[in-house]
N, CA, C and O atoms as CSV, one atom per row, in Angstrom:
chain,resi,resn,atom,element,x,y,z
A,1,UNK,N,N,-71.866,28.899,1.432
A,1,UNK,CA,C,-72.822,29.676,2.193
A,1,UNK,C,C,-73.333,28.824,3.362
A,1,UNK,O,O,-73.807,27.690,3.302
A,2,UNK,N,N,-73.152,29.558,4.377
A,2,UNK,CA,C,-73.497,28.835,5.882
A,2,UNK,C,C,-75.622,28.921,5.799
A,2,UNK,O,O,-76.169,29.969,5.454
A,3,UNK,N,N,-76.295,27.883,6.109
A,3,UNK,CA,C,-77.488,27.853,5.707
A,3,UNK,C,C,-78.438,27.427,7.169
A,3,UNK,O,O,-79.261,27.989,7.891
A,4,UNK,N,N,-77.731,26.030,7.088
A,4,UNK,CA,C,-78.632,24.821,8.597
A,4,UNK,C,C,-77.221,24.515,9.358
A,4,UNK,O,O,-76.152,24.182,8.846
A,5,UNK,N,N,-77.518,24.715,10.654
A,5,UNK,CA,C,-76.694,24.124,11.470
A,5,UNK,C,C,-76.317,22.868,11.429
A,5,UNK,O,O,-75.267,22.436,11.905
A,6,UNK,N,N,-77.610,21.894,10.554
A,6,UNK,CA,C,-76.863,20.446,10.264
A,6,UNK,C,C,-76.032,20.240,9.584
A,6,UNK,O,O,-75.331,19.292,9.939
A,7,UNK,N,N,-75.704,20.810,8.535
A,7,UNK,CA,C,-74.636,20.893,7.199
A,7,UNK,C,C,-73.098,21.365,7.616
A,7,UNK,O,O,-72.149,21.091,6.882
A,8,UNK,N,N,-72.928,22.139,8.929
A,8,UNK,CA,C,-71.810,22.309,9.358
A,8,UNK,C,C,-71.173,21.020,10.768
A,8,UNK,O,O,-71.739,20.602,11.778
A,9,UNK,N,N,-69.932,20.767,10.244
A,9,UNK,CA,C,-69.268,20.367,11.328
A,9,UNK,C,C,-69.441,20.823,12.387
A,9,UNK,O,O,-70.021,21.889,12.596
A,10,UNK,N,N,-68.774,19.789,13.566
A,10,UNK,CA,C,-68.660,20.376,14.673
A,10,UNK,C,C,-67.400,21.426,14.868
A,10,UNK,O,O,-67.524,22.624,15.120
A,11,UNK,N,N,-66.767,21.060,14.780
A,11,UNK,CA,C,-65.494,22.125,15.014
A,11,UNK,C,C,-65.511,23.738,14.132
A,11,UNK,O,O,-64.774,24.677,14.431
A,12,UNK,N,N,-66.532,23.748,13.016
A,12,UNK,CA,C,-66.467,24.817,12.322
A,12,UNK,C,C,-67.447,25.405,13.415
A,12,UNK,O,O,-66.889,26.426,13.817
A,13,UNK,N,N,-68.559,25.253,14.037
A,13,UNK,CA,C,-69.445,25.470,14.984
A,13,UNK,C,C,-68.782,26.908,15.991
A,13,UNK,O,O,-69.174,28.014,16.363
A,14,UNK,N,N,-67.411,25.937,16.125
A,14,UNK,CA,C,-66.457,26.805,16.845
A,14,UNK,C,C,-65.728,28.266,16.405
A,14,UNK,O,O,-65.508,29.299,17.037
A,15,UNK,N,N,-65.477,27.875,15.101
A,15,UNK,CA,C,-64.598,28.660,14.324
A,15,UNK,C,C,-65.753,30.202,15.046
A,15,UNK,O,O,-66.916,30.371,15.412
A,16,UNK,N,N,-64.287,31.122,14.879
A,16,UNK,CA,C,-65.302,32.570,14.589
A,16,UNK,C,C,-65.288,32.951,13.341
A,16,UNK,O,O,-64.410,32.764,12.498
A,17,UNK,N,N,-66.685,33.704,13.213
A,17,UNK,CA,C,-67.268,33.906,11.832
A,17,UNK,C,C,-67.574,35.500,11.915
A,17,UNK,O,O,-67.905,35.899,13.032
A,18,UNK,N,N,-67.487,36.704,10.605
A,18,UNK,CA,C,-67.441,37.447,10.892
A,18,UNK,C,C,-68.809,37.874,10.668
A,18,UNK,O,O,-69.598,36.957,10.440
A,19,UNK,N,N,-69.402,39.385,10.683
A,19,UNK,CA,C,-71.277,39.850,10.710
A,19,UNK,C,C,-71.958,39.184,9.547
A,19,UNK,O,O,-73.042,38.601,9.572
A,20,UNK,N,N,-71.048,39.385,8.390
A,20,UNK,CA,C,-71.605,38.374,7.312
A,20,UNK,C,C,-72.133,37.231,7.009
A,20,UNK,O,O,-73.128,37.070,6.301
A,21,UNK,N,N,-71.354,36.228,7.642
A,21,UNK,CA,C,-71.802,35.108,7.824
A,21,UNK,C,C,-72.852,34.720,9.086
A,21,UNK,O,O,-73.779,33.910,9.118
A,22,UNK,N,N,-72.229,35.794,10.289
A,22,UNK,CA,C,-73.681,35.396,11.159
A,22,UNK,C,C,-75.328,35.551,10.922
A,22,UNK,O,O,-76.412,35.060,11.240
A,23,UNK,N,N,-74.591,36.791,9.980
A,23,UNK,CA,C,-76.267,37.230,9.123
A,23,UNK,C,C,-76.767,36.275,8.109
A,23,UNK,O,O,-77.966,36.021,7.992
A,24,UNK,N,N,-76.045,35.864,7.538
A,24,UNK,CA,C,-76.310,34.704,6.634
A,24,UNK,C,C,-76.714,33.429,7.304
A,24,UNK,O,O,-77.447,32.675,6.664
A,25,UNK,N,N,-76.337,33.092,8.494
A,25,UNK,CA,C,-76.341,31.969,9.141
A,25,UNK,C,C,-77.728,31.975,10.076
A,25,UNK,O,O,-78.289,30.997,10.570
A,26,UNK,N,N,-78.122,33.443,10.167
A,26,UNK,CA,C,-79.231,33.589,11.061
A,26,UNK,C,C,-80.844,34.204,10.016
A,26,UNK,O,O,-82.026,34.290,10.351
A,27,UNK,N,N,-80.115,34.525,8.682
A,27,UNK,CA,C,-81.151,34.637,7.726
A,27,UNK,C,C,-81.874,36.139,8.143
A,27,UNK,O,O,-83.077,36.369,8.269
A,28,UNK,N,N,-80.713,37.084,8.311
A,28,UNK,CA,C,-81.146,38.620,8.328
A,28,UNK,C,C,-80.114,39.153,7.576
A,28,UNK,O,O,-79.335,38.502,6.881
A,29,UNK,N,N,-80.130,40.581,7.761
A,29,UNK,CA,C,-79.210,41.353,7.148
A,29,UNK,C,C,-78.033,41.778,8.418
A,29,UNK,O,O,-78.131,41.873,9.641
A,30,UNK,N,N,-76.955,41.961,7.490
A,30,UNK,CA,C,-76.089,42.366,7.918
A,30,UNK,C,C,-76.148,43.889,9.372
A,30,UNK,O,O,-75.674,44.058,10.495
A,31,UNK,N,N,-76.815,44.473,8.639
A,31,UNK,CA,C,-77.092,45.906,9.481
A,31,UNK,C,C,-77.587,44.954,10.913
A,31,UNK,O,O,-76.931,44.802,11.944
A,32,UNK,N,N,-78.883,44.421,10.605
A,32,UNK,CA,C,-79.703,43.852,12.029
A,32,UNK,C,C,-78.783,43.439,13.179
A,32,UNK,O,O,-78.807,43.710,14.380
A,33,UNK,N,N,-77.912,42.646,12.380
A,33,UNK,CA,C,-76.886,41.967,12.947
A,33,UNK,C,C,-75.849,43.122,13.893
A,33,UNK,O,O,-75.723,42.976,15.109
A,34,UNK,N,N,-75.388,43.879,13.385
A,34,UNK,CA,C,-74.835,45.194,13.801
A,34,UNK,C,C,-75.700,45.766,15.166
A,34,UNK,O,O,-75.425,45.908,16.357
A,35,UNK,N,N,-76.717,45.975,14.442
A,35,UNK,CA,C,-77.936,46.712,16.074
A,35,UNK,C,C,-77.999,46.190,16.951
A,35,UNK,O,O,-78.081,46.740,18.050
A,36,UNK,N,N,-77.978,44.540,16.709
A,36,UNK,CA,C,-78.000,43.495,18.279
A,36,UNK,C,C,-76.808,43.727,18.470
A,36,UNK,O,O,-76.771,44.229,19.593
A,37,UNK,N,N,-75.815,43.674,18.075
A,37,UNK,CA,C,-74.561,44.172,18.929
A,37,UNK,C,C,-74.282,45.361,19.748
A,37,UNK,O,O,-73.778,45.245,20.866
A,38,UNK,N,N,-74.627,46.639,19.172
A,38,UNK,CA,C,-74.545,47.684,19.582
A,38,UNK,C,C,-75.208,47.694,21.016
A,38,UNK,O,O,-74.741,48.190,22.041
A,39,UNK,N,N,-76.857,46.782,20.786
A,39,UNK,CA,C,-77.889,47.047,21.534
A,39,UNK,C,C,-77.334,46.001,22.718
A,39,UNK,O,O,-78.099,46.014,23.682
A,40,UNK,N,N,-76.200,45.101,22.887
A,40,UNK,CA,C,-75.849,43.935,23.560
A,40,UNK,C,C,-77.030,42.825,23.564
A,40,UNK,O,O,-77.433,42.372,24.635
A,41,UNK,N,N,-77.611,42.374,22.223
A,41,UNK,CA,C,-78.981,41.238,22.703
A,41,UNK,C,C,-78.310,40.484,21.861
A,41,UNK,O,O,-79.120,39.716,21.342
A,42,UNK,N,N,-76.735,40.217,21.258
A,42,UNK,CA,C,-76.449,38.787,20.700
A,42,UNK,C,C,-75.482,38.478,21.339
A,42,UNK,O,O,-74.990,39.345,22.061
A,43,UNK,N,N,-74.860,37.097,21.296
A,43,UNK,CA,C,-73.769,36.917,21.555
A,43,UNK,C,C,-72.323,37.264,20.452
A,43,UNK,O,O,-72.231,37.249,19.225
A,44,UNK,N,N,-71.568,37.490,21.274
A,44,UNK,CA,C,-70.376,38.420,20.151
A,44,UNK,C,C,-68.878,38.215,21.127
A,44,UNK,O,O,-68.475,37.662,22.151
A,45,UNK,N,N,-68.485,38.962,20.159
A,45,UNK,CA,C,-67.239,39.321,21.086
A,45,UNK,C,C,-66.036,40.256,19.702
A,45,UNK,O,O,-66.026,40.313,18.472
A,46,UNK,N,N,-65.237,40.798,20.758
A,46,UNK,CA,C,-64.091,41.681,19.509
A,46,UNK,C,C,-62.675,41.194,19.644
A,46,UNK,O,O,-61.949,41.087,20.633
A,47,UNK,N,N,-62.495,40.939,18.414
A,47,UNK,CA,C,-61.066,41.268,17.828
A,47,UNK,C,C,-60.313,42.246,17.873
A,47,UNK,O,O,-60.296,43.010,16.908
A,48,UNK,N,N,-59.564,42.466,18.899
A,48,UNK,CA,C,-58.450,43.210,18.098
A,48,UNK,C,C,-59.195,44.667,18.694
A,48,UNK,O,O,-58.468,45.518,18.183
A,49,UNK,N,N,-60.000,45.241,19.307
A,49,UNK,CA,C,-60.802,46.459,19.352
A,49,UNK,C,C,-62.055,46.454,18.808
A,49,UNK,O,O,-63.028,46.393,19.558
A,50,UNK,N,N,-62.253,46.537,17.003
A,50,UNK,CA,C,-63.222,46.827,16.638
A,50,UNK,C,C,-63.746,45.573,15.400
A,50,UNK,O,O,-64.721,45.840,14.697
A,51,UNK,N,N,-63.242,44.650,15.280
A,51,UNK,CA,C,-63.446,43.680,15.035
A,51,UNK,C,C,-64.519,42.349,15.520
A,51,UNK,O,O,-64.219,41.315,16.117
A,52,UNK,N,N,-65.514,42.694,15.146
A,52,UNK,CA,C,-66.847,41.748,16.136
A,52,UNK,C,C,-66.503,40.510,15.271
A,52,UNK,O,O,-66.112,40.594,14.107
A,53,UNK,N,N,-66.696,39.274,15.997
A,53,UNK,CA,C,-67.029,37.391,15.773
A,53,UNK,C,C,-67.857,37.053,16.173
A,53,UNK,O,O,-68.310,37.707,17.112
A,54,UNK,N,N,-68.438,36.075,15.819
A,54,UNK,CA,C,-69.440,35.509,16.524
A,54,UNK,C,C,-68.870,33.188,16.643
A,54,UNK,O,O,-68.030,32.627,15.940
A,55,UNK,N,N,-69.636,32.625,17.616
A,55,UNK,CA,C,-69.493,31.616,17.260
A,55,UNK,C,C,-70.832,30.901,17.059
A,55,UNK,O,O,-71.849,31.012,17.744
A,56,UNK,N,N,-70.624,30.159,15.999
A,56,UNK,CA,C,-71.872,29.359,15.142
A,56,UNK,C,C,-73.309,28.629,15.736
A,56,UNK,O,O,-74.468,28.555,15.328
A,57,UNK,N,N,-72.418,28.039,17.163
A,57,UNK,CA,C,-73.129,27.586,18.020
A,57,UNK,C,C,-73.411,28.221,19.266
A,57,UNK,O,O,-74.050,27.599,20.115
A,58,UNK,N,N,-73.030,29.339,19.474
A,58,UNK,CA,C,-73.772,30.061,20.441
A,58,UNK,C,C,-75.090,31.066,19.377
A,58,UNK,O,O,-76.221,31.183,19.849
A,59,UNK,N,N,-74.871,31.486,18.464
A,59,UNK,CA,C,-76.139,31.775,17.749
A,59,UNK,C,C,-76.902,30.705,17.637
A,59,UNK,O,O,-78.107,30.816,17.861
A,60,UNK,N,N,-76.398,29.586,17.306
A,60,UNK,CA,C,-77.413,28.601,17.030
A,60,UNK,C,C,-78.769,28.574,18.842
A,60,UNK,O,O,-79.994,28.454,18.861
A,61,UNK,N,N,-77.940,28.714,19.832
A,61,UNK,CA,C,-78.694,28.579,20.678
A,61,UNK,C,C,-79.066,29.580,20.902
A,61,UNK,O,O,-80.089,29.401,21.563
A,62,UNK,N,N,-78.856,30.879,20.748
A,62,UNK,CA,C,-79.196,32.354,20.683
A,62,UNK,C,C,-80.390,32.386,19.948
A,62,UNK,O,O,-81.365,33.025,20.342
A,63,UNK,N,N,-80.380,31.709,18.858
A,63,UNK,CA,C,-81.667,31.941,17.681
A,63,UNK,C,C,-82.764,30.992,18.243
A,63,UNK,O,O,-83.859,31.518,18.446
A,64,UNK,N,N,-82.655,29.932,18.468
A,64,UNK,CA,C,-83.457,28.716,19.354
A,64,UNK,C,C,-84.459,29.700,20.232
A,64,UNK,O,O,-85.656,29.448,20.096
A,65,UNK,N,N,-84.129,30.737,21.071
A,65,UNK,CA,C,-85.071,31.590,21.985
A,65,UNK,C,C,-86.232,32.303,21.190
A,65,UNK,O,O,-87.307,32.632,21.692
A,66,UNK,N,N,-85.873,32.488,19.921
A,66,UNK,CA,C,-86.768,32.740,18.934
A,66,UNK,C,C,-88.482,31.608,17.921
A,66,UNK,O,O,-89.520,31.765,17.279
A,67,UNK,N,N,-87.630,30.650,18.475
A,67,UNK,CA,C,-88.182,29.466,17.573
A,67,UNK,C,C,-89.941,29.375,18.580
A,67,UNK,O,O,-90.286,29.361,19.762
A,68,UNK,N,N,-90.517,29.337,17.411
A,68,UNK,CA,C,-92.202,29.249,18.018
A,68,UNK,C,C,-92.563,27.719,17.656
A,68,UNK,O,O,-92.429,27.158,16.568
A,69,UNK,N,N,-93.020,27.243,18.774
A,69,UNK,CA,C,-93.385,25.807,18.367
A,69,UNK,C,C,-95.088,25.410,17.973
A,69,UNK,O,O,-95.937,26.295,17.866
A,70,UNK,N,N,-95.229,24.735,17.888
A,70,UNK,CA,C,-97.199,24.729,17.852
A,70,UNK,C,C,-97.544,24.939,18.889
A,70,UNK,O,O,-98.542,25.660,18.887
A,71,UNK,N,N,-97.038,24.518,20.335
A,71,UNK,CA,C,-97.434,24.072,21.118
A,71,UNK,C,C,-97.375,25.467,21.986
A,71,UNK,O,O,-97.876,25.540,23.108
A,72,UNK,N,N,-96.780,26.446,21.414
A,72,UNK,CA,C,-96.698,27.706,21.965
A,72,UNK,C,C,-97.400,28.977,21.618
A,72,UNK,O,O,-97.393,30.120,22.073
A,73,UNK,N,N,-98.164,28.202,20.397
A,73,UNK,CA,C,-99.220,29.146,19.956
A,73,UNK,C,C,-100.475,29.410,20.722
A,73,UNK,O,O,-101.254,28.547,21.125
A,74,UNK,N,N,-100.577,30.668,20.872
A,74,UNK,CA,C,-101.579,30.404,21.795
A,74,UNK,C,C,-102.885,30.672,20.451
A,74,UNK,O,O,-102.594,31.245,19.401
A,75,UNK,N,N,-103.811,30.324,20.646
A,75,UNK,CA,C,-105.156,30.038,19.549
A,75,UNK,C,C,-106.288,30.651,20.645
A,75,UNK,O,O,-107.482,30.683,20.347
Protein backbone atom coordinates (compact mmCIF):
# COMPACT_ATOMS: atom_id res chain seq x y z
CA UNK A 1 0.00 0.00 0.00
CA UNK A 2 1.35 3.34 -1.33
CA UNK A 3 1.11 5.65 2.06
CA UNK A 4 4.22 8.67 2.29
CA UNK A 5 6.00 9.77 -0.55
CA UNK A 6 9.16 8.96 1.54
CA UNK A 7 8.75 5.17 1.50
CA UNK A 8 8.65 5.14 -2.32
CA UNK A 9 11.59 5.17 -4.67
CA UNK A 10 12.43 7.44 -7.05
CA UNK A 11 11.75 5.76 -10.19
CA UNK A 12 8.40 4.19 -8.86
CA UNK A 13 7.49 8.11 -8.41
CA UNK A 14 7.46 7.74 -12.16
CA UNK A 15 5.73 4.59 -12.72
CA UNK A 16 1.92 5.19 -13.71
CA UNK A 17 -0.45 4.19 -11.13
CA UNK A 18 -4.01 3.51 -11.69
CA UNK A 19 -7.38 5.68 -9.58
CA UNK A 20 -6.78 3.21 -6.87
CA UNK A 21 -3.66 3.77 -5.88
CA UNK A 22 -3.78 7.56 -6.51
CA UNK A 23 -6.65 7.50 -4.06
CA UNK A 24 -4.79 5.59 -1.72
CA UNK A 25 -1.73 7.62 -2.19
CA UNK A 26 -3.67 10.89 -1.72
CA UNK A 27 -5.87 9.41 1.26
CA UNK A 28 -9.48 9.84 -0.47
CA UNK A 29 -11.74 7.69 -2.17
CA UNK A 30 -11.66 6.38 -5.28
CA UNK A 31 -14.94 8.19 -6.66
CA UNK A 32 -13.23 11.83 -5.49
CA UNK A 33 -10.48 10.85 -7.45
CA UNK A 34 -12.76 10.24 -10.58
CA UNK A 35 -14.59 13.92 -10.12
CA UNK A 36 -11.15 15.74 -10.23
CA UNK A 37 -10.68 14.14 -13.38
CA UNK A 38 -13.84 14.61 -14.99
CA UNK A 39 -13.79 18.21 -13.41
CA UNK A 40 -9.88 18.60 -15.01
CA UNK A 41 -8.41 19.87 -11.27
CA UNK A 42 -5.80 16.76 -11.14
CA UNK A 43 -3.12 15.82 -12.96
CA UNK A 44 -3.86 12.62 -15.19
CA UNK A 45 -3.64 11.43 -18.36
CA UNK A 46 -5.29 8.24 -20.60
CA UNK A 47 -4.39 5.06 -21.73
CA UNK A 48 -5.42 3.66 -24.49
CA UNK A 49 -8.88 6.05 -24.60
CA UNK A 50 -10.45 5.37 -21.37
CA UNK A 51 -7.89 4.28 -19.19
CA UNK A 52 -6.81 7.25 -16.64
CA UNK A 53 -2.85 7.12 -14.79
CA UNK A 54 -1.61 9.21 -12.78
CA UNK A 55 2.18 9.87 -11.82
CA UNK A 56 3.20 9.67 -8.05
CA UNK A 57 5.09 12.74 -8.17
CA UNK A 58 3.08 15.02 -9.94
CA UNK A 59 0.26 14.32 -7.24
CA UNK A 60 2.73 14.56 -4.78
CA UNK A 61 3.14 18.23 -5.92
CA UNK A 62 -0.55 18.50 -6.86
CA UNK A 63 -1.46 17.64 -3.16
CA UNK A 64 1.40 20.09 -1.68
CA UNK A 65 -1.22 23.13 -3.00
CA UNK A 66 -3.39 21.74 -0.38
CA UNK A 67 -0.99 21.56 2.58
CA UNK A 68 -1.83 24.37 5.37
CA UNK A 69 1.14 25.41 7.24
CA UNK A 70 0.97 27.34 10.74
CA UNK A 71 2.18 30.08 9.26
CA UNK A 72 -0.84 30.26 6.96
CA UNK A 73 -3.31 30.19 9.49
CA UNK A 74 -4.78 33.08 9.74
CA UNK A 75 -5.90 33.49 13.81
Amino acid sequence: MIETIDSISPDDLEQPVNVQAAARFLGVSSSLVYAYVERKQIPHYRMMGRSIRFRLSELAKWRQQFHITESRIIQ
